[in-house]
C-alpha atoms as an extended CHARMM CRD file, in Angstrom:
* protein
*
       107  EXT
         1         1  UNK       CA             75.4900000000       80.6810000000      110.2890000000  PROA      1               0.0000000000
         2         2  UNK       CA             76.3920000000       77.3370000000      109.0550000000  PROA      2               0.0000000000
         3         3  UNK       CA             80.2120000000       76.0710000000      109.6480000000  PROA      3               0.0000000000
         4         4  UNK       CA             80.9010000000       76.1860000000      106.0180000000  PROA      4               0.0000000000
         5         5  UNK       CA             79.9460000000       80.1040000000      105.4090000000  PROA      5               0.0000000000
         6         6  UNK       CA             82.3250000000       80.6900000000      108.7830000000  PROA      6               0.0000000000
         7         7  UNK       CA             84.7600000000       79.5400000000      107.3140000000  PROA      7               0.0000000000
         8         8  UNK       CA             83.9820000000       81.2600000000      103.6650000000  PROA      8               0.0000000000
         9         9  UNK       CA             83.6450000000       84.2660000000      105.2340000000  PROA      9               0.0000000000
        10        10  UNK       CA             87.1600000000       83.8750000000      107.5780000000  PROA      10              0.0000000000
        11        11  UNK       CA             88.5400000000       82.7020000000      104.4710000000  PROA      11              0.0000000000
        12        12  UNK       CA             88.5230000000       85.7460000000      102.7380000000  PROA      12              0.0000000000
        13        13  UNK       CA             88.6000000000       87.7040000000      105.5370000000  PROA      13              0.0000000000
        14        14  UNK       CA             92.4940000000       86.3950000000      105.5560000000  PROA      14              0.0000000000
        15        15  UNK       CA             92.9030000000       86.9180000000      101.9490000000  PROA      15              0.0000000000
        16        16  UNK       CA             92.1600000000       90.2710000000      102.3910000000  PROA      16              0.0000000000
        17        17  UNK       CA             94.5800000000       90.4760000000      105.4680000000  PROA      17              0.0000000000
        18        18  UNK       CA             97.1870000000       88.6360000000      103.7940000000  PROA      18              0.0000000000
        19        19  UNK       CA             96.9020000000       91.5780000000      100.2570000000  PROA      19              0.0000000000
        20        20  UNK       CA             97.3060000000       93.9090000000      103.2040000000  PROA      20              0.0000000000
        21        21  UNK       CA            100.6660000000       92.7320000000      104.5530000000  PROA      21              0.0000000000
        22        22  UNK       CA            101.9630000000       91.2860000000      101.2250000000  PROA      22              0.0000000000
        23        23  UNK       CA            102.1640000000       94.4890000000       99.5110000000  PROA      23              0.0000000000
        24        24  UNK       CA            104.4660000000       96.3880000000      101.9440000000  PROA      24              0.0000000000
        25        25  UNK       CA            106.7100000000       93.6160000000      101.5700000000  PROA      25              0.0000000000
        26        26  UNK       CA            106.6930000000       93.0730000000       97.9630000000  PROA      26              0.0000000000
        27        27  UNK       CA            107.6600000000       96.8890000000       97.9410000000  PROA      27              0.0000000000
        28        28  UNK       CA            110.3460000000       96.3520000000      100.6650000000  PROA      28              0.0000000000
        29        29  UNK       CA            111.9860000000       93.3100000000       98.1230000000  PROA      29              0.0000000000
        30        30  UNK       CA            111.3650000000       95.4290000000       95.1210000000  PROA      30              0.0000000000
        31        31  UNK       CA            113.5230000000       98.5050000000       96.7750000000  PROA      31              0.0000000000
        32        32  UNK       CA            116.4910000000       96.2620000000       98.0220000000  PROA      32              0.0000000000
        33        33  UNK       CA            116.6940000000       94.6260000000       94.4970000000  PROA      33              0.0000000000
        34        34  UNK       CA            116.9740000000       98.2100000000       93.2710000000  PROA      34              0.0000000000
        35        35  UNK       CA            119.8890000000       98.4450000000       95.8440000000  PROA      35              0.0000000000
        36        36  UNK       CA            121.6560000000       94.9260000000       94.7520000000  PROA      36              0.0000000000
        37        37  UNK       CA            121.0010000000       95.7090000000       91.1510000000  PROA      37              0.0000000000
        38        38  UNK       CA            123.5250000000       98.6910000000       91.3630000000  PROA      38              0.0000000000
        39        39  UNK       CA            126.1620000000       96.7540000000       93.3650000000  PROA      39              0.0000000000
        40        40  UNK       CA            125.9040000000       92.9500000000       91.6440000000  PROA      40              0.0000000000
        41        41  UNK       CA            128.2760000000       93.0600000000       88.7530000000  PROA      41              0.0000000000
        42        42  UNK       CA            127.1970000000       91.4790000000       85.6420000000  PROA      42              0.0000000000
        43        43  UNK       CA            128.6480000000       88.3180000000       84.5650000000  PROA      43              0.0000000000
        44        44  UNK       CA            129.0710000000       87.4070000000       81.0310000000  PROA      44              0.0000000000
        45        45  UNK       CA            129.3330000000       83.5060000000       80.6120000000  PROA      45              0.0000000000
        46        46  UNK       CA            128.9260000000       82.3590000000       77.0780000000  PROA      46              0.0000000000
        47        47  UNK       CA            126.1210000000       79.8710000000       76.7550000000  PROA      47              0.0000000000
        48        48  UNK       CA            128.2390000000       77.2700000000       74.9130000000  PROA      48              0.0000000000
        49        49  UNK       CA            131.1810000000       77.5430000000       78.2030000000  PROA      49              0.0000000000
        50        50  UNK       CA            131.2670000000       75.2890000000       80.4190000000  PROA      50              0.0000000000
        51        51  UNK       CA            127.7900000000       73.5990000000       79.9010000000  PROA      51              0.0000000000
        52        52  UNK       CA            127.1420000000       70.2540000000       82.3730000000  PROA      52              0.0000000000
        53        53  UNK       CA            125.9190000000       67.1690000000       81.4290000000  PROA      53              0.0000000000
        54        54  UNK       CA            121.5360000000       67.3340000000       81.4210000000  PROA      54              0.0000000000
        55        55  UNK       CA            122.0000000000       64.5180000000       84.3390000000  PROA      55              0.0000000000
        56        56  UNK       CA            124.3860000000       67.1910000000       86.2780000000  PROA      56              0.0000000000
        57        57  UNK       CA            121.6580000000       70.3650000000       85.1910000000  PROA      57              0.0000000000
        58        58  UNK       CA            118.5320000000       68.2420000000       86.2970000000  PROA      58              0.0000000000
        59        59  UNK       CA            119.8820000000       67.0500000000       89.5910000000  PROA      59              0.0000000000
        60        60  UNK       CA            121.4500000000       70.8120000000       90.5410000000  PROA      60              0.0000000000
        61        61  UNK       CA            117.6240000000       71.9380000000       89.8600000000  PROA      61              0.0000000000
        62        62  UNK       CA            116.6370000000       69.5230000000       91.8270000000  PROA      62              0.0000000000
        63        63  UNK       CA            118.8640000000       69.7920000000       94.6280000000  PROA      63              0.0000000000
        64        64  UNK       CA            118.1500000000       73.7680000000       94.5370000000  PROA      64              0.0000000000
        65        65  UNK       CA            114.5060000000       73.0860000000       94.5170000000  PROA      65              0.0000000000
        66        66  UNK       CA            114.5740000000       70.6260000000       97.4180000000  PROA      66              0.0000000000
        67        67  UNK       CA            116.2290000000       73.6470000000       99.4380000000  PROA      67              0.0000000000
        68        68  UNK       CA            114.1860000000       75.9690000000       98.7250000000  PROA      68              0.0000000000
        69        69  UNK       CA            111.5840000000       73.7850000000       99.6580000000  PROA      69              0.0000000000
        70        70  UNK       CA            112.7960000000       73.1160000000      102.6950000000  PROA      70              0.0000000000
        71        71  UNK       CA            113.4210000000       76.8190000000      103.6670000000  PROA      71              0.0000000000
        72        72  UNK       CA            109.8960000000       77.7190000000      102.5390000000  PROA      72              0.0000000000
        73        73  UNK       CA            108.7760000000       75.1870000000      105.2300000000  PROA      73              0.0000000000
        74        74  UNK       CA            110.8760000000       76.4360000000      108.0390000000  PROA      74              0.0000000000
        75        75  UNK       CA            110.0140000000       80.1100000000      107.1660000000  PROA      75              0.0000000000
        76        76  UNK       CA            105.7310000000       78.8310000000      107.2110000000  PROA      76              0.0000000000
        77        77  UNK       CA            107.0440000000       77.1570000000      110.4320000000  PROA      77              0.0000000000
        78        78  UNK       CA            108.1450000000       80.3600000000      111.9880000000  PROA      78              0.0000000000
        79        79  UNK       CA            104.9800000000       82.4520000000      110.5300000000  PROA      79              0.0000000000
        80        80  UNK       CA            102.9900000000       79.9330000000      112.1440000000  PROA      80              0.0000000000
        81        81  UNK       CA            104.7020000000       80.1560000000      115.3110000000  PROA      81              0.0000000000
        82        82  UNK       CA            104.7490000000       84.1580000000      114.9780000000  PROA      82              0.0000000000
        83        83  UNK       CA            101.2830000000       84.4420000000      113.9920000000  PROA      83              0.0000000000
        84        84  UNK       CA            100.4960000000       81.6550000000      117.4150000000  PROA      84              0.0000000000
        85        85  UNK       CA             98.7370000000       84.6130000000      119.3710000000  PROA      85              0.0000000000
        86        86  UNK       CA             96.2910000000       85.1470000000      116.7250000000  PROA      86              0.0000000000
        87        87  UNK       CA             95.3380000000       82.0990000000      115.4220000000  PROA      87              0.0000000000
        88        88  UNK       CA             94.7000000000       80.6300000000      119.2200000000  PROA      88              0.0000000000
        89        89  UNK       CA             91.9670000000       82.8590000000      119.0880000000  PROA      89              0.0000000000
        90        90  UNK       CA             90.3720000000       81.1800000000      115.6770000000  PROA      90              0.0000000000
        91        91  UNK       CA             91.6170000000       78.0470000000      115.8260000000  PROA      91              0.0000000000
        92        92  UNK       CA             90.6140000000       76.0620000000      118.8690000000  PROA      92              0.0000000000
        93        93  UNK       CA             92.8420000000       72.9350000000      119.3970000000  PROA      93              0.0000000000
        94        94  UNK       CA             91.7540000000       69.9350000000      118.4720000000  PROA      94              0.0000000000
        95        95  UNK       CA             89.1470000000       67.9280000000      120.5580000000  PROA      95              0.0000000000
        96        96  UNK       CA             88.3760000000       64.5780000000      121.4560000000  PROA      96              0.0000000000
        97        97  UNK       CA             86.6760000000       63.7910000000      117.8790000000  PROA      97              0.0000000000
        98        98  UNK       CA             89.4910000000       65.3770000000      115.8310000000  PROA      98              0.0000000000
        99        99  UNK       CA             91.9520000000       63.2570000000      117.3080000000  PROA      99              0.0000000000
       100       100  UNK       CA             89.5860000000       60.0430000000      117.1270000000  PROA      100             0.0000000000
       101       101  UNK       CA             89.2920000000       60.6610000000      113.2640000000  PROA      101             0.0000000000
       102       102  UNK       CA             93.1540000000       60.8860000000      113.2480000000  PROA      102             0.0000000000
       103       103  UNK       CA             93.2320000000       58.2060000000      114.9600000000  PROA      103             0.0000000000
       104       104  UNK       CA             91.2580000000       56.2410000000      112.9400000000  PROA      104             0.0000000000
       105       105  UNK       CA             92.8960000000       57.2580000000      109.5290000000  PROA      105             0.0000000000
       106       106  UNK       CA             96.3470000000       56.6200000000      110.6760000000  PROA      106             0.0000000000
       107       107  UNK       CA             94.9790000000       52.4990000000      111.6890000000  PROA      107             0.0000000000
């Protein structure tokens, strides 16, 4: 089987696994937002209160966005290292001409 169906066929062979382990936790987030829902008390702030300036909105979005992009790395970080037993089985480290070709794009 050529490389490229390999990987076509691992490919979804990981989609699939990934529907199977995404579900249970949707579910699990879905019943503790159930729980919070009842406990969080609602907050009425008028729209027109207490407004900041678009420069003050844009870079708090920002800001916020630069976290969260920064904990969605460290939590792929950890899968990564969690998942480590598995994918040492698929993925083979790199050999001499992988790290030739990095070699060679970094020059």
């Amino acid at each position: 089987m050529p490389a490229t169906e390999t990987l076509t066929d691992l490919e979804s062979k990981a989609l699939e696994a990934l529907g199977k382990v995404q579900e249970p936790v949707v579910d699990v987030v879905r019943k503790a937002a159930d729980q919070l829902e009842t406990r969080i008390p609602e907050v009425n702030v008028s729209i027109t209160e207490n407004l900041p300036s678009l420069t003050e909105f844009l870079d708090a979005r920002f800001d916020f966005a630069a976290k969260l992009l920064d904990n969605q790395k460290q939590f792929t970080h950890d899968l990564l290292a969690a998942m480590k037993p598995v994918t040492e089985k698929i993925v083979k480290p790199a050999g001499p001409v992988a790290k030739a070709a990095k070699t060679m794009k970094a020059a």
